[in-house]
N, C-alpha and C positions, 0 to 999 in steps of 0.2 A: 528357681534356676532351671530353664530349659535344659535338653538332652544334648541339644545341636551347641547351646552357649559352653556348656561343662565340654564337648568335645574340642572346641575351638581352644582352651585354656589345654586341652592334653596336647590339642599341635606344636601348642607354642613352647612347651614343655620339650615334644620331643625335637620341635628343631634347636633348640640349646641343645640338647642330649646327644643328638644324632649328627648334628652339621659345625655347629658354634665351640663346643667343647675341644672335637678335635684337632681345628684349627686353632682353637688356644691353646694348644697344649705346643702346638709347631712355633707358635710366637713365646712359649717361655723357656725354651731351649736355652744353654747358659753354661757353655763347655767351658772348665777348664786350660788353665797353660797349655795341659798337655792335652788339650782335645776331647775329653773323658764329660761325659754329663752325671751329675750325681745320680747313685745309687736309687734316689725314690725319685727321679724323674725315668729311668728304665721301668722301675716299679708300677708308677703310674701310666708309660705305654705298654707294657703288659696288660695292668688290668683293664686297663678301658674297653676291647673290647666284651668283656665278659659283661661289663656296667653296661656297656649299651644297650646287649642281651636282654641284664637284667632291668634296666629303663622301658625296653619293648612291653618286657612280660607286663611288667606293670601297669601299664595302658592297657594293654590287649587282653589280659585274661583278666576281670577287676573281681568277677565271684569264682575263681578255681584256686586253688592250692600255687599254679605257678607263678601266682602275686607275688608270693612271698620271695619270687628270686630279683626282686627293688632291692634289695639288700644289697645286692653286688654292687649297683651303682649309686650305693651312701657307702660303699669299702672303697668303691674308688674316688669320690669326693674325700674321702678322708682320707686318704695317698697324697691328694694334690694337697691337703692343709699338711701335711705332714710337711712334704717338699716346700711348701711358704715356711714353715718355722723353723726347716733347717737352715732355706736360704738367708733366712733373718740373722738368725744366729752366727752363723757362719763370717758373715762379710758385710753386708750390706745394710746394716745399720747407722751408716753413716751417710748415706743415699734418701732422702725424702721419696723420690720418684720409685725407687726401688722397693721402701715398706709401703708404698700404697699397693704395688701388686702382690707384694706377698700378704697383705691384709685381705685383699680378693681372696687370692687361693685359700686362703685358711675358713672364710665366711665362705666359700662353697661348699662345705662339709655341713652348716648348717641348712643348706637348701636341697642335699643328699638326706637326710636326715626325714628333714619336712617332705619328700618327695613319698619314702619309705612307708611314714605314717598314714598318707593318701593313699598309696596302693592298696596297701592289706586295709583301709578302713577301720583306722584306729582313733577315735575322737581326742586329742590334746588340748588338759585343763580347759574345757568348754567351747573349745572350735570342732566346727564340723566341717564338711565339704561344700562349698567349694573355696574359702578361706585356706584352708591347709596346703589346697595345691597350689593356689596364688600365692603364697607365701612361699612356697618352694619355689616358684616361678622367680620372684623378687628377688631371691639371694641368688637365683644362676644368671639374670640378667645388671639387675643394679646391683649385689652385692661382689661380685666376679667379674666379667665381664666390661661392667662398667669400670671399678679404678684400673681393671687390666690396661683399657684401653690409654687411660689416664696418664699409668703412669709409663707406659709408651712415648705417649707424647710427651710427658715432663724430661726423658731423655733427648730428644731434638733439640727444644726450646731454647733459646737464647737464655743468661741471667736475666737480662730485662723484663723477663715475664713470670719469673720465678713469684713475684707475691701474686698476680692473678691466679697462677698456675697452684699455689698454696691455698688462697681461699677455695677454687673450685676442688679441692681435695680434701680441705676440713671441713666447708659443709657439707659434701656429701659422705664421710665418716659419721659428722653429727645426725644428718639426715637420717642413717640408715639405722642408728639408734635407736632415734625417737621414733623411729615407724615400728621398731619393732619394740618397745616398749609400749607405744601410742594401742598395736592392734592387741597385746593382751590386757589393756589395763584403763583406756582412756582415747576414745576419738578424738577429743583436742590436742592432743601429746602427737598422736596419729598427725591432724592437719599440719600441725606446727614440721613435723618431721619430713611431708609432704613439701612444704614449703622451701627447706633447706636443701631436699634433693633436686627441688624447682631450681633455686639458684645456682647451686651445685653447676647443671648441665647446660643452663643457661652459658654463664661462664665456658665452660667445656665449647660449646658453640661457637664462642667469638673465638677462642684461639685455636677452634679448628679451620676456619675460616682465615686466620692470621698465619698458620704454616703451611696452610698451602698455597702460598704464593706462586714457590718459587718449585714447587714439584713436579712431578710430571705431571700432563696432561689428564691420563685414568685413577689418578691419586686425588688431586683437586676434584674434579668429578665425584669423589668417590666422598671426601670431606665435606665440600658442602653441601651432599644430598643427607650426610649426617646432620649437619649444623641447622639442616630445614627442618629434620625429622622430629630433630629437638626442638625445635621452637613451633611445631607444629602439634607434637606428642604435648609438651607442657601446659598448652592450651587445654587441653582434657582433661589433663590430671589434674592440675588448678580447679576446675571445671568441676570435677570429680568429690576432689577435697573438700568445696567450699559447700558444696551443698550434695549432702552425701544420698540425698534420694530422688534428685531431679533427673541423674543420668545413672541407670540400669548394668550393672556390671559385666552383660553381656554388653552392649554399647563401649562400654570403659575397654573392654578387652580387644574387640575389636577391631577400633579405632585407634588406644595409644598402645596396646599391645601388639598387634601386629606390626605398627607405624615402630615402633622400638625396635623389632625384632629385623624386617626386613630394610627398613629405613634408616635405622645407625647401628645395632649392633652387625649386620652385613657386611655395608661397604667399608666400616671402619676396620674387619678383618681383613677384607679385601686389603686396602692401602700399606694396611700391620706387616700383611704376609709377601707384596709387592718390595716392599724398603724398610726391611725390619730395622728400627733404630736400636744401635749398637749402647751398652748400657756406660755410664759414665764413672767408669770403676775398673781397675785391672780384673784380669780375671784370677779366680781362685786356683788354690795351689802353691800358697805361700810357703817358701820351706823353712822349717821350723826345726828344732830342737829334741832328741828322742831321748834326751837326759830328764828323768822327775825321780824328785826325792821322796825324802820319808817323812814322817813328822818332828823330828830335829833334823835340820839342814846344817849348819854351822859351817866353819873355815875345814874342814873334811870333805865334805859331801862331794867333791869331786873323785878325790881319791876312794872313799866308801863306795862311788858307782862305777869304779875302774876305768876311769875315762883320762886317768893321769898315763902319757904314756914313760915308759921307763929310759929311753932316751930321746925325748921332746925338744926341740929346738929352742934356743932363749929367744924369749919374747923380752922388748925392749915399752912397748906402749899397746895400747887399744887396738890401732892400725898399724900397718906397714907404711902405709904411704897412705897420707892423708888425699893426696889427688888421684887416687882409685874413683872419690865420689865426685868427681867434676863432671858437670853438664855442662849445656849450654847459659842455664842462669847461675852455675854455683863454679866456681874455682877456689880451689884451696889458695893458690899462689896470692887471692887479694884477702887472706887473711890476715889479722897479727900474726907475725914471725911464730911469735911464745904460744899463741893458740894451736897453731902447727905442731908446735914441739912438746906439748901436753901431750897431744893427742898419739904423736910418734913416739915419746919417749914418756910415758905415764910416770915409770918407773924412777926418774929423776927428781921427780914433784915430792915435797908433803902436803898436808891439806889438812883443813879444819873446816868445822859445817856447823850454822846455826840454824834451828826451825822457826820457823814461824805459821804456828795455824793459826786458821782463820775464825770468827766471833763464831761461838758456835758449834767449832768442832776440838776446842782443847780437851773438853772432859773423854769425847768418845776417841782422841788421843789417846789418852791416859789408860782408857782398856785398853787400848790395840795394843801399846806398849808394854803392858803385860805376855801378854800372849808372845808378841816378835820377839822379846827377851829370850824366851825357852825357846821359842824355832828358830832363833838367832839367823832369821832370813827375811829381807824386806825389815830390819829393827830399827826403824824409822828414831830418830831423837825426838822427845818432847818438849824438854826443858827448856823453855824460851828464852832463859834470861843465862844459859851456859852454851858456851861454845867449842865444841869437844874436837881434839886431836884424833886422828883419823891416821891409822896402817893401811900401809896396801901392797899387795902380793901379787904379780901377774906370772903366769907359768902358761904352755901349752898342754890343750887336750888333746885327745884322740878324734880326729874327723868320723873315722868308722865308727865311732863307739857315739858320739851325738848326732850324727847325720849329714850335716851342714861343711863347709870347707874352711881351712885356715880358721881352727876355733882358738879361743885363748879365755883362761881365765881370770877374773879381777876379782881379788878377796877384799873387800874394804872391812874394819874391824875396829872398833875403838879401841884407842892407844891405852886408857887406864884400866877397864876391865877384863880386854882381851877378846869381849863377845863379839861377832861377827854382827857387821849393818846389812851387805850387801853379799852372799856367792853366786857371781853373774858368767855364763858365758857368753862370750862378745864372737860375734860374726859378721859379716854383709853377704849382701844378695843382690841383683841387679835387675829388673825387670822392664821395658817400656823407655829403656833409657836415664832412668836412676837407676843409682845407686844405694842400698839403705842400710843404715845400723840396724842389726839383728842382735838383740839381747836376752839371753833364757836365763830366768832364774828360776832356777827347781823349786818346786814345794811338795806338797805330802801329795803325790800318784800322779802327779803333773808336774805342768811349767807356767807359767806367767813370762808373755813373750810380747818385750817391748819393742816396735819396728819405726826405727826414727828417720824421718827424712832430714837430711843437710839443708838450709837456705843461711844465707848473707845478712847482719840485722846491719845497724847502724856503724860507721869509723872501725870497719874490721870486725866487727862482731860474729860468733860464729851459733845459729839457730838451730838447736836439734826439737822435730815436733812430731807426735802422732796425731794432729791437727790436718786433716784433707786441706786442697787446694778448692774454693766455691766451685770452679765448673769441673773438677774432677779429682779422683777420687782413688790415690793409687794403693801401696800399701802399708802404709802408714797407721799405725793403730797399737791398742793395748790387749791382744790374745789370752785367751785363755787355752789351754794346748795340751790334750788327754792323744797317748799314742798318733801325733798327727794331725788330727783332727782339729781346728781351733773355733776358736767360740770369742765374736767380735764382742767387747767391755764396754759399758757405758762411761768410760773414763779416758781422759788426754792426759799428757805432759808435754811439757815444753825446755829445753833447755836451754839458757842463752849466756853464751860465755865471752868473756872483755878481758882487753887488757888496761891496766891499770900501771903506773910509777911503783907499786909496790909490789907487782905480782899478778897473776892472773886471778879476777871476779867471776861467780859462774852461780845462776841462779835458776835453780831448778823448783818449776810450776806443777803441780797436782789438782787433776780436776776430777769430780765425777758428778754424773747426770749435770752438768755446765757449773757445777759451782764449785768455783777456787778453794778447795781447803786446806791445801799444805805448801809454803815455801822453804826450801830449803838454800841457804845462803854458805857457797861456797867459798873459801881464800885457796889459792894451788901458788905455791912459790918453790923454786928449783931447790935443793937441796942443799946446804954447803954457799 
């Protein structure tokens, strides 16, 4: 490896470092309701400049002591993976287009890392240079960079291109695997992984060429000199891949290195930072609940956390008025009558509930069941073949004392034990033009905060879901909720209520990681 080839691999290095980085950092901006950008994205433009610094030093001084200030910029690679795993957690796990960039941000921590080892001249399980910086090269250009870009464009895109748009995102996941399994352990692993980031970008290609139809004029420009760079750059790699000593790594770098660097990871900033697409998801900031219990919750737990106020208005139902949540797709008025009147006067109903889990999860039923017992919160029924009598207790809380406005309590409690199923408090929020059920139920230092959208099912039927809409993505979801803070759940519900000749039917769905495990089959008939 020549002096001039290893120098041309530091360019490429520092134009990611120096030009590319900063301008993704401007494309992953991601305020807040109220305008506010999280905490480790302030974090991350902070430190960046000191990372650049420390990115300089490590080119430029490679046998002095000031090597060792690379460090700074794998602290600031690992700012921005920090800021991908809060955004994940946070919200946007409900978003495909959204976990591929934060999967970027968090694999550039790995290319911060690999960059670090290159400076100070540190050999890793049997690589030496010029591998080590190539590989830091790869995770700031393909493993960053690229899905950034990706999933940029997966926010514009039509549904109709959603499975292209999906495969050019799992093979280049699978891609970037196998390359980095292939380079410590197996050059066939390597090609094959090659190969998948070949398709990968390929793909990338046509639908960069496919939205910019209708763009502006410096935009289109600016995509299909990406779309060429790629089908241009490919030809190398392949090239590269297939026959790993006919074409010289100085050559490879040259040719699909620079062609990457100045040929699509450029203008694709360019166009990102011209028309930034807006992401398909409310933004964060959901308000939530400041009530969390203890480890017994029970028919108390409200009054235990002095949120009971001492002259509270009677509460009659769930809501005041069911047509608070009417949109333009949803009106209460074309509900059943009786669904209305549940919902406004809770308190006139009795009700009974049978479970039904699904093949599969009776036994791990059966634990939970234990446990809910004694926290007599979330105490789900098991018993399949009994269908149990169900109390219920609605009182107001204190707004000041949970956060939220117009709170109200709902104690559901089985009628022969006494033990408490359900201590919920019930709210709405409004955001984007819905309207949504807000529901905390305390548990031991937290809350579990269910946020239901209203829709229309069939002959009056009335649909509560934490189920997204395909092309967006409001807020709707199963929280996990420490002082404020919440942490989006791998888990939906569904609830869908009917009226029936004998009373009102209401059948509430449980899902997690996409598999149906729990039904719960309600009967609500008026009292008297």
């Amino acid at each position: 490896m020549t002096l001039s080839a290893f120098a041309y691999i530091q360019i490429l290095f520092l134009y990611a470092a120096i030009l590319l980085v900063p301008l993704a950092l401007r494309l992953l901006r991601l305020p807040s309701r109220e305008g506010k950008e999280d905490r480790f994205y302030h974090v991350a433009l902070w430190a960046y400049p000191f990372g650049a610094l420390g990115a300089l030093a490590g080119v430029a001084f490679p046998h002095s002591p000031l090597r060792y200030l690379a460090v700074l910029w794998c602290v600031f690679t690992l700012t921005l993976s920090a800021l991908g795993l809060m955004r994940a957690e946070r919200r946007a796990i409900s978003r495909y287009e959204e976990n591929v960039i934060h999967a970027g941000m968090i694999l550039c921590s790995v290319g911060g890392i690999w960059f670090f080892l290159s400076a100070v001249g540190w050999d890793v399980i049997g690589f030496s240079e010029p591998t080590i910086l190539l590989t830091a090269i790869h995770f700031h250009y393909t493993a960053f960079l690229t899905p950034l870009f990706l999933g940029l464009l997966g926010r514009e895109l039509p549904r109709k291109y959603f499975l292209p748009w999906a495969f050019s995102a799992v093979t280049l996941g699978l891609g970037i695997l196998l390359t980095a399994i292939g380079i410590s352990c197996s050059p066939s692993i390597e090609t094959i992984g090659a190969f998948f980031v070949a398709a990968s970008l390929l793909k990338f290609a046509a639908l960069l060429v496919l939205s910019a139809t209708h763009k502006r004029l410096v935009i289109k420009i600016s995509r299909y000199l990406a779309a060429f760079s790629i089908s241009l750059g490919m030809y190398w790699a392949c090239r590269y891949a297939l026959d790993h000593g006919s074409v010289s790594i100085a050559n490879m770098v040259i040719r699909h290195g620079f062609l990457n660097a100045f040929g699509f990871a450029t203008p694709l900033a360019i166009s990102f930072l011209i028309e930034t697409p807006k992401p398909k998801m409310t933004a964060n900031g959901i308000p939530v609940s400041r009530l969390e219990g203890n480890k017994k919750i029970g028919k108390q737990i409200f009054h235990d956390l002095g949120a009971v106020p001492t002259q509270g208005k009677k509460i009659l139902g769930l809501v005041d008025d069911l047509a608070s949540f009417d949109r333009e797709d949803f009106r209460a008025a074309n509900l059943a009558p009786e669904i209305r009147a549940f919902y406004e006067r809770t308190s006139e109903f009795s009700m009974t509930v049978r479970p039904v889990w699904h093949f599969g999860f009776q036994s791990i039923g059966q634990l939970y069941g234990r446990w809910s017992a004694k926290a007599e919160q979330m105490n789900l029924p098991t018993d399949k073949d009994k269908t149990e009598e169900v109390d219920s207790h609605l009182f107001a809380l204190d707004d000041a004392k949970d956060g939220r406005s117009n709170v109200r309590a709902w104690i559901r409690s089985y009628h022969y034990s006494g033990k408490a199923i359900y201590a919920a408090a019930y709210s709405q929020h409004s955001f984007g033009g819905t309207t949504y059920m807000n529901i905390a139920f305390p548990t031991w230092r937290r809350n579990l905060t269910s946020i239901l959208r209203p829709s229309h099912g069939e002959s009056g039927e009335m649909v509560l879901t934490t189920f997204s809409e395909p092309d967006f993505s409001g807020d709707e979801g199963i929280y996990l909720c420490r002082k404020g803070r919440t942490s989006r759940l791998l888990m939906n519900e569904r609830i869908r209520v009917w009226a029936t000749k004998e009373g009102l039917m209401a059948q509430h769905d449980v899902w997690v990681l996409g598999i149906r495990f729990l039904e719960l089959h309600y009967r609500m008939q008026r009292v008297g």
